[in-house]
VOPAGU-2260 file (C-alpha; in pm, 1 decimal, decimal comma):
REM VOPAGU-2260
SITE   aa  ch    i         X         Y         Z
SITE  UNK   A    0   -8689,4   -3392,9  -10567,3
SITE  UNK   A    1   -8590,4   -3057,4  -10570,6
SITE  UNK   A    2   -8646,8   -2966,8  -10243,0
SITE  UNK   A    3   -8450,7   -3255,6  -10102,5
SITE  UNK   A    4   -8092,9   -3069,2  -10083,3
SITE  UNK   A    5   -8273,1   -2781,4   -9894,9
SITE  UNK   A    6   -8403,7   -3008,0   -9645,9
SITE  UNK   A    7   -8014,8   -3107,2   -9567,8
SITE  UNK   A    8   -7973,1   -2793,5   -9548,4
SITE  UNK   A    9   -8245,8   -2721,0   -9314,3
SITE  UNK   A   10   -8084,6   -3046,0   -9108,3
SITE  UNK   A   11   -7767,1   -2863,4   -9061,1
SITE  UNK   A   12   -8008,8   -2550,4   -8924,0
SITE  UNK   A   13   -8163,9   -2770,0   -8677,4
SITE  UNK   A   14   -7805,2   -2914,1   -8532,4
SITE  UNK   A   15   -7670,5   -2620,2   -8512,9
SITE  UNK   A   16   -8033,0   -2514,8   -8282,8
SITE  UNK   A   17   -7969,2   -2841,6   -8112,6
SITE  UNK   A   18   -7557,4   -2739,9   -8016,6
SITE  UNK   A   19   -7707,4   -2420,8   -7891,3
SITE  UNK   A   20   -7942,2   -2618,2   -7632,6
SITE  UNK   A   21   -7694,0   -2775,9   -7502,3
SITE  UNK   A   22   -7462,9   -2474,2   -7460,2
SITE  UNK   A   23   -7713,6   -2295,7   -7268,2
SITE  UNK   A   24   -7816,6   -2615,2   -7058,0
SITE  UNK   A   25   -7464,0   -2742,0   -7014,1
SITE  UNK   A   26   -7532,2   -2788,8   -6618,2
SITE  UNK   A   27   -7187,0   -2603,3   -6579,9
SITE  UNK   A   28   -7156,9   -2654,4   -6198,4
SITE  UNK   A   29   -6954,9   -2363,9   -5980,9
SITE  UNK   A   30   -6894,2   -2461,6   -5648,5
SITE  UNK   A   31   -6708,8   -2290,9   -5340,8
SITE  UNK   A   32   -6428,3   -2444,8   -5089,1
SITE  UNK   A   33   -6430,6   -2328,5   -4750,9
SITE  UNK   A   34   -6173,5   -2067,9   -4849,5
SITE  UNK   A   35   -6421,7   -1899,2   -5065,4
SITE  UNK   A   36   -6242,8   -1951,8   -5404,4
SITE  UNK   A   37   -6410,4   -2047,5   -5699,4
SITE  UNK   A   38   -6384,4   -2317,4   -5925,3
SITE  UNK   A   39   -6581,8   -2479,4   -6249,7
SITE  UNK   A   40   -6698,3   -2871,8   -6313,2
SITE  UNK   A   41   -6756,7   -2884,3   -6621,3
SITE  UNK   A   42   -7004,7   -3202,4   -6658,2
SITE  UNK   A   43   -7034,9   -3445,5   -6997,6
SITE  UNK   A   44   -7297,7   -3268,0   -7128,1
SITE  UNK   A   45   -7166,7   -2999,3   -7302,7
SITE  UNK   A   46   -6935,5   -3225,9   -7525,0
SITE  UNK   A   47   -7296,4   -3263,1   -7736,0
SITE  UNK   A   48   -7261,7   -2976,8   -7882,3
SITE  UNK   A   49   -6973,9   -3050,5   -8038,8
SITE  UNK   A   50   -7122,2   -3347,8   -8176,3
SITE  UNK   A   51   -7411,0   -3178,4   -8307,6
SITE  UNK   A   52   -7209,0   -2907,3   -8482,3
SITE  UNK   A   53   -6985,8   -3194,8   -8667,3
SITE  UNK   A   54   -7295,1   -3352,5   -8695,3
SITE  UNK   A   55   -7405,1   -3033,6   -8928,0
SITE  UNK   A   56   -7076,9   -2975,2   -9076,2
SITE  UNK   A   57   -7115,6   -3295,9   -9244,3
SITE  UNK   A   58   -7475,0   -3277,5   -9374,6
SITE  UNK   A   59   -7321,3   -2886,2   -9478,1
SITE  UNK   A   60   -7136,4   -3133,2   -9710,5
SITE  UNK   A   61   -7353,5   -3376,4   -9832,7
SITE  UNK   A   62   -7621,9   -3091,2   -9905,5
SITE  UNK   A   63   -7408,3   -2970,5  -10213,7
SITE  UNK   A   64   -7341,4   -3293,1  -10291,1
SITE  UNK   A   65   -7718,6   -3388,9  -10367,8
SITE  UNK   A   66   -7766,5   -3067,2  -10540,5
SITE  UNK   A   67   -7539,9   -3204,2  -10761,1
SITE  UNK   A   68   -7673,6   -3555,1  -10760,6
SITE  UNK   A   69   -8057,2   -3408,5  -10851,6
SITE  UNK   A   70   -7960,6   -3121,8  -11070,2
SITE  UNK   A   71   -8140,7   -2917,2  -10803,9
SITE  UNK   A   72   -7881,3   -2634,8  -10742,2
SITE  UNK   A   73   -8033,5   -2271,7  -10652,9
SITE  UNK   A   74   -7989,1   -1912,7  -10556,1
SITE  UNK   A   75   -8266,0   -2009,7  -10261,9
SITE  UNK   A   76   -8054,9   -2320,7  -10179,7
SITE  UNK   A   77   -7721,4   -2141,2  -10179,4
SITE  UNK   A   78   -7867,9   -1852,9   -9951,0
SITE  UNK   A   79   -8095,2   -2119,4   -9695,4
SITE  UNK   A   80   -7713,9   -2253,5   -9705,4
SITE  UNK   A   81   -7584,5   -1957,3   -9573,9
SITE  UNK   A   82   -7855,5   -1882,9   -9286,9
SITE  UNK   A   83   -7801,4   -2227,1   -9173,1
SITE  UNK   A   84   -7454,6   -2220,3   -9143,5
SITE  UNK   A   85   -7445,0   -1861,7   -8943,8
SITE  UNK   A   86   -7641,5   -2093,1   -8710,7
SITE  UNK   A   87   -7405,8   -2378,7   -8676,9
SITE  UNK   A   88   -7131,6   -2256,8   -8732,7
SITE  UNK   A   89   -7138,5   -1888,7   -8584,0
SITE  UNK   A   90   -7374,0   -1850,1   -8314,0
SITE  UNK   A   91   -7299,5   -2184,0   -8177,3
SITE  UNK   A   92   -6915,4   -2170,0   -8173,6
SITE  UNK   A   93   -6993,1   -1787,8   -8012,1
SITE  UNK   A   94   -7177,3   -1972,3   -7732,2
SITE  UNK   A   95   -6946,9   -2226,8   -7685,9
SITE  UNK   A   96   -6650,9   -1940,0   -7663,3
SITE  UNK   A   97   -6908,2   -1761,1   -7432,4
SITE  UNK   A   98   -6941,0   -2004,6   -7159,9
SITE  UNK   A   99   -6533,4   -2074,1   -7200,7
SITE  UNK   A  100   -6510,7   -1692,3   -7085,5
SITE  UNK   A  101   -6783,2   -1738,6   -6820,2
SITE  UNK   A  102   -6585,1   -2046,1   -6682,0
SITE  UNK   A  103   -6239,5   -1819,7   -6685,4
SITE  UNK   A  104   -6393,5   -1527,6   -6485,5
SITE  UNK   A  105   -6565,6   -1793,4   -6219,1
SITE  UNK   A  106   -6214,0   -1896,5   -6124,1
SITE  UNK   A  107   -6156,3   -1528,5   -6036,4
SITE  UNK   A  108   -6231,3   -1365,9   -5729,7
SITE  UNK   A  109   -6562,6   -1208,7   -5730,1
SITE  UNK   A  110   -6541,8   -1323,4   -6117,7
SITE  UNK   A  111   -6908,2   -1420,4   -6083,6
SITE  UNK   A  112   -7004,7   -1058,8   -6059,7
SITE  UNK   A  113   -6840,5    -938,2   -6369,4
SITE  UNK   A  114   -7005,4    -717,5   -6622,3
SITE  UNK   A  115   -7177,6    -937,0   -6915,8
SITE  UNK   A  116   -6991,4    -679,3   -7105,8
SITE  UNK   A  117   -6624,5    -888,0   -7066,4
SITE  UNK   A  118   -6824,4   -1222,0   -7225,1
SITE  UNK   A  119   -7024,6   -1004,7   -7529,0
SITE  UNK   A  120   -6691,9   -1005,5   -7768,2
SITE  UNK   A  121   -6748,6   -1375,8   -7758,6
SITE  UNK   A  122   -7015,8   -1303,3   -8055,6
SITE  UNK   A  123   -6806,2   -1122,1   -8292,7
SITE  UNK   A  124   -6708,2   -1479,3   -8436,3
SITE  UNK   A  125   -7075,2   -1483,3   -8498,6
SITE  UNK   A  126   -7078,6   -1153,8   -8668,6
SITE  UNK   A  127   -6758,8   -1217,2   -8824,1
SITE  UNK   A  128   -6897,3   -1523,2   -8987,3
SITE  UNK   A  129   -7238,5   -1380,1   -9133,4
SITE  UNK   A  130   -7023,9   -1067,3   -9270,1
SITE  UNK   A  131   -6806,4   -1370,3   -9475,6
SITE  UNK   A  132   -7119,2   -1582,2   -9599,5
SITE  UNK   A  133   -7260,2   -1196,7   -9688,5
SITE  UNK   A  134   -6992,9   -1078,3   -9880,1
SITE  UNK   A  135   -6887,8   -1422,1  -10054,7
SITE  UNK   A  136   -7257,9   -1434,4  -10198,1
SITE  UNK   A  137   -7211,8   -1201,2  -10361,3
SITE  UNK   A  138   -6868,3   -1254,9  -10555,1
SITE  UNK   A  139   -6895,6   -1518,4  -10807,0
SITE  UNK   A  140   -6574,1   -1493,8  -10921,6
SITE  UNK   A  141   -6378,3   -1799,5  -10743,8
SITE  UNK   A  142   -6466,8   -2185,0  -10788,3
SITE  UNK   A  143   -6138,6   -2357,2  -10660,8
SITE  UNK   A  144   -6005,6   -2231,5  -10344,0
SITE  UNK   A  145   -6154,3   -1993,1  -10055,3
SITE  UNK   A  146   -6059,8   -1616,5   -9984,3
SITE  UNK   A  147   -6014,9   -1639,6   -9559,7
SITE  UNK   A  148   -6098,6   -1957,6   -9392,4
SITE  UNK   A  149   -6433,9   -2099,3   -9429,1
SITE  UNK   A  150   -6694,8   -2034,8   -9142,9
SITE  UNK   A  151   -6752,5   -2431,4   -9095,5
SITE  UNK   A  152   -6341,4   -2476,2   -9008,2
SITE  UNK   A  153   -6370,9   -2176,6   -8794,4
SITE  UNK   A  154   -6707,4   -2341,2   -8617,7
SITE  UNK   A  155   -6522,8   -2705,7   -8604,1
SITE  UNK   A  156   -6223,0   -2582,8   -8469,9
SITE  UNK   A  157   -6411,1   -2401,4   -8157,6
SITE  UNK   A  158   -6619,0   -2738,6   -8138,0
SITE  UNK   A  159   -6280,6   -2927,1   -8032,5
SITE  UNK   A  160   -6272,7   -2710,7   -7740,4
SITE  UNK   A  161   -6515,8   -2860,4   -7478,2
SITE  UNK   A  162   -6372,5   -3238,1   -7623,3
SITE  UNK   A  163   -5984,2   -3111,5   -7575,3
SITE  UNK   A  164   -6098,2   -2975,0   -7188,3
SITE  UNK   A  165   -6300,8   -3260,9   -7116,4
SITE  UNK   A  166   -6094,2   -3522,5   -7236,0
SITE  UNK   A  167   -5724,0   -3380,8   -7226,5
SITE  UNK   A  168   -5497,6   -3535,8   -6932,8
SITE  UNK   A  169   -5317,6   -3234,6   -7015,1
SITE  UNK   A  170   -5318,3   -2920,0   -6748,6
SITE  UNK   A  171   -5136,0   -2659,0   -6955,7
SITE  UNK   A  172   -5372,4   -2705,9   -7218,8
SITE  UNK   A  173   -5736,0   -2663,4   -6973,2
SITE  UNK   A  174   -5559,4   -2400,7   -6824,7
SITE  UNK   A  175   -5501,5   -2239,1   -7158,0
SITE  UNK   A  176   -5869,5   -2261,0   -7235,5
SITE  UNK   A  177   -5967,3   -2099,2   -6918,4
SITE  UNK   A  178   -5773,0   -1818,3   -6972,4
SITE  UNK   A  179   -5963,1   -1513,8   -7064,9
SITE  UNK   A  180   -5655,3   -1337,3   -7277,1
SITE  UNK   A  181   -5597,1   -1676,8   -7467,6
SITE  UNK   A  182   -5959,2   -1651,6   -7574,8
SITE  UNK   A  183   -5967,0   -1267,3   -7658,3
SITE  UNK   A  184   -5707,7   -1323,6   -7867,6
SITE  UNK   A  185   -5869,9   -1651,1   -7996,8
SITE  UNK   A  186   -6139,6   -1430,0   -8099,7
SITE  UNK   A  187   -5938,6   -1136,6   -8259,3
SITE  UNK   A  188   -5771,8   -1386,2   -8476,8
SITE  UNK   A  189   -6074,1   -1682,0   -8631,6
SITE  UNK   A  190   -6255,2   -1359,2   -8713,3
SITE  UNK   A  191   -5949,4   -1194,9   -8880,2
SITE  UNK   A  192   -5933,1   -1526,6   -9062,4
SITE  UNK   A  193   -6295,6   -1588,3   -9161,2
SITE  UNK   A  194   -6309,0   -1240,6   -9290,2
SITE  UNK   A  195   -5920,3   -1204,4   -9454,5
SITE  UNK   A  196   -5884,9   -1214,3   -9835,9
SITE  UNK   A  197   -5585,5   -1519,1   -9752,7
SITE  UNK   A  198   -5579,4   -1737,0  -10032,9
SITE  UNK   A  199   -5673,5   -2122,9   -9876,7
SITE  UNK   A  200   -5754,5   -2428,6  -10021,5
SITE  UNK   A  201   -6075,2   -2599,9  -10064,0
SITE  UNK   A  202   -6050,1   -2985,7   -9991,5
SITE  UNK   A  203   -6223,9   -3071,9  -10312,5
SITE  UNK   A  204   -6027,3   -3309,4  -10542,3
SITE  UNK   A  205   -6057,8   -3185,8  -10913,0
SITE  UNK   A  206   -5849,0   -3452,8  -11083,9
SITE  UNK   A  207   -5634,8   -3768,8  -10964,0
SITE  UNK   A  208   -5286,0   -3616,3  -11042,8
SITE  UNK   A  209   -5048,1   -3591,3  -10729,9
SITE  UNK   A  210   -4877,9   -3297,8  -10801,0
SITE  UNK   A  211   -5234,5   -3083,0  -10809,4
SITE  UNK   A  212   -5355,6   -3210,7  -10482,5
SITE  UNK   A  213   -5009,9   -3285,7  -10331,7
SITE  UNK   A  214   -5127,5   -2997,8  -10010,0
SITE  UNK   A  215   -5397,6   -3180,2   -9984,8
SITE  UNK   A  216   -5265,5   -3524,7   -9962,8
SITE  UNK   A  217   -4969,7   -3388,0   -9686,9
SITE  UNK   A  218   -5233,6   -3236,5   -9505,9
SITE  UNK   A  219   -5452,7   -3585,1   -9512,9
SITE  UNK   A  220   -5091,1   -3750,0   -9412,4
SITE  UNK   A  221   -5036,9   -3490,2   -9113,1
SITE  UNK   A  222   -5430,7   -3541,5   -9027,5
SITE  UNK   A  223   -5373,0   -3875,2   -8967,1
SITE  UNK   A  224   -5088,2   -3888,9   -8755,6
SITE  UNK   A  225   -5233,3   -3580,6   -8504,8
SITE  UNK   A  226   -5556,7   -3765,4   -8463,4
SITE  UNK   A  227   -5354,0   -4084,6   -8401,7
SITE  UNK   A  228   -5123,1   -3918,4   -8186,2
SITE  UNK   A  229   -5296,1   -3610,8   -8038,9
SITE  UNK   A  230   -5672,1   -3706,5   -8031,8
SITE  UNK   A  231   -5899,5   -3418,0   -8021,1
SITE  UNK   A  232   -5587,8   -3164,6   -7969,6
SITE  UNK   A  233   -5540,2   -3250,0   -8361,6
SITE  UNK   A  234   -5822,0   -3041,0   -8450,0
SITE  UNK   A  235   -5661,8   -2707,5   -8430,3
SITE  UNK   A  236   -5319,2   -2875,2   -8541,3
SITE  UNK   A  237   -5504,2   -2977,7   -8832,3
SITE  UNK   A  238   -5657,7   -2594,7   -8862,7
SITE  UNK   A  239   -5308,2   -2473,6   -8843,4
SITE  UNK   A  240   -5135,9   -2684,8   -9083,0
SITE  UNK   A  241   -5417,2   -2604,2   -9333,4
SITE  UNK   A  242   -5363,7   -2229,3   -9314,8
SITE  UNK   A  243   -5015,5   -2319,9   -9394,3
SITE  UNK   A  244   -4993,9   -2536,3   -9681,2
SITE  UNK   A  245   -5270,9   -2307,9   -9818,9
SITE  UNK   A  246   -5019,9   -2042,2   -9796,8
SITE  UNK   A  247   -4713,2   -2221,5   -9886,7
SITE  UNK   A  248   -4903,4   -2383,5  -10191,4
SITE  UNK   A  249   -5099,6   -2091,1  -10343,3
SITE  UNK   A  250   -4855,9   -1994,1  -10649,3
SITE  UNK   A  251   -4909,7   -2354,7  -10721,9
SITE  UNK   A  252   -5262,3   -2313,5  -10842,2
SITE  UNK   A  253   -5564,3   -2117,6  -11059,6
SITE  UNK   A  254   -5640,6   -1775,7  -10832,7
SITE  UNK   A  255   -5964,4   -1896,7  -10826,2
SITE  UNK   A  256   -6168,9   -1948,3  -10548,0
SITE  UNK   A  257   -6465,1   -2089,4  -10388,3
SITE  UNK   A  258   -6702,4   -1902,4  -10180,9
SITE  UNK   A  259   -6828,4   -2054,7   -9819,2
């Protein structure tokens, strides 16, 4: 019984392998017009790796809760926890930001023959990621709330990406994913965030009162609405609007915090 939670978490490893299949085998299709320019199809395919990464952010869930549930909680589990989730939620977001940078240079001229150089920063969000899980095992000090946002958020929010470009009817916003300085900066900034001190919430409801969960219950409210109204563009709405009422709300609770 006690190796069940650590075969969740193992689950969440082997999404996170499966996301990074379909990243590399996404079938991304450049093609040529007579002119010579350049331009990117990108097919259904790669939208499965944003499944599978949700798809491991919510067994990353239920694997604490069944420690819980069978009493089975660990220093192993908690560091297989952390391997996994550099897996799902850094080196497959880092592909997924990879091919978003490939795609932006193919609409260039002679953007095919760049230097793999220009796509390599693409995998600090990776690096970025294993330095938080690394330095947050380590500090058992916080319980209720996260220093810098959590590596799964940071890997969800890239994972809306290939549904907003896919799906979107709008063109500002697959333009704005296909442009190279949007995603440098992109980059610069979840890994800022992942490995900030920034005092956030964690969405974990210790009691039924309003007033100690009232962030949480506006950013439920908000959540709802965006996903109604925006679809997958709600995703980094939602990210945003976290960031903030974890801000606006923090001298409202313990300065405590959880690691993840």
């Amino acid at each position: 019984m006690k190796q069940i939670p650590n075969i969740f978490t193992l689950l969440n490893l082997v999404f996170g392998c499966l996301a990074i299949i379909v990243i590399l085998q996404n079938g991304i299709v450049i093609q040529y017009n007579p002119d010579g320019a350049q331009f990117v199809n990108v097919p259904e395919k790669i939208w499965m790796a944003s499944l599978f990464i949700a798809i491991a952010a919510v067994i990353d869930f239920l694997d604490g809760f069944v420690a819980r549930l069978f009493k089975a909680t660990s220093e192993m589990g908690k560091q297989l926890d952390s391997l996994a989730d550099v897996v799902s939620f850094g080196v497959a977001p880092s592909l997924i930001i990879y091919q978003f940078l490939r795609m932006s240079f193919a609409k260039e001229e002679d953007g095919l023959d760049i230097s793999i150089l220009w796509l390599l920063p693409s995998l600090f969000i990776a690096a970025a990621g294993a330095y938080r899980l690394a330095r947050f095992n380590l500090d058992q000090s916080q319980e209720y709330g996260f220093k810098g946002v959590p590596i799964p958020a940071a890997g969800l929010l890239i994972a809306s990406f290939p549904l907003i470009y896919w799906n979107s009817e709008s063109t500002g916003m697959v333009n704005l994913l296909l442009n190279k300085w949007f995603l440098y900066g992109l980059i610069i900034v979840i890994c800022w965030l992942m490995v900030s001190k920034l005092p956030l919430m964690a969405l974990k409801f210790n009691d039924l009162s309003i007033k100690s969960n009232l962030p949480k219950l506006i950013l439920l409210g908000i959540s709802l609405v965006a996903i109604l109204l925006l679809q997958w563009i709600a995703v980094p709405i939602i990210f945003i609007v976290y960031i903030i009422l974890s801000l606006i709300f923090k001298n409202n609770r313990n300065d405590i915090y959880s690691t993840g």
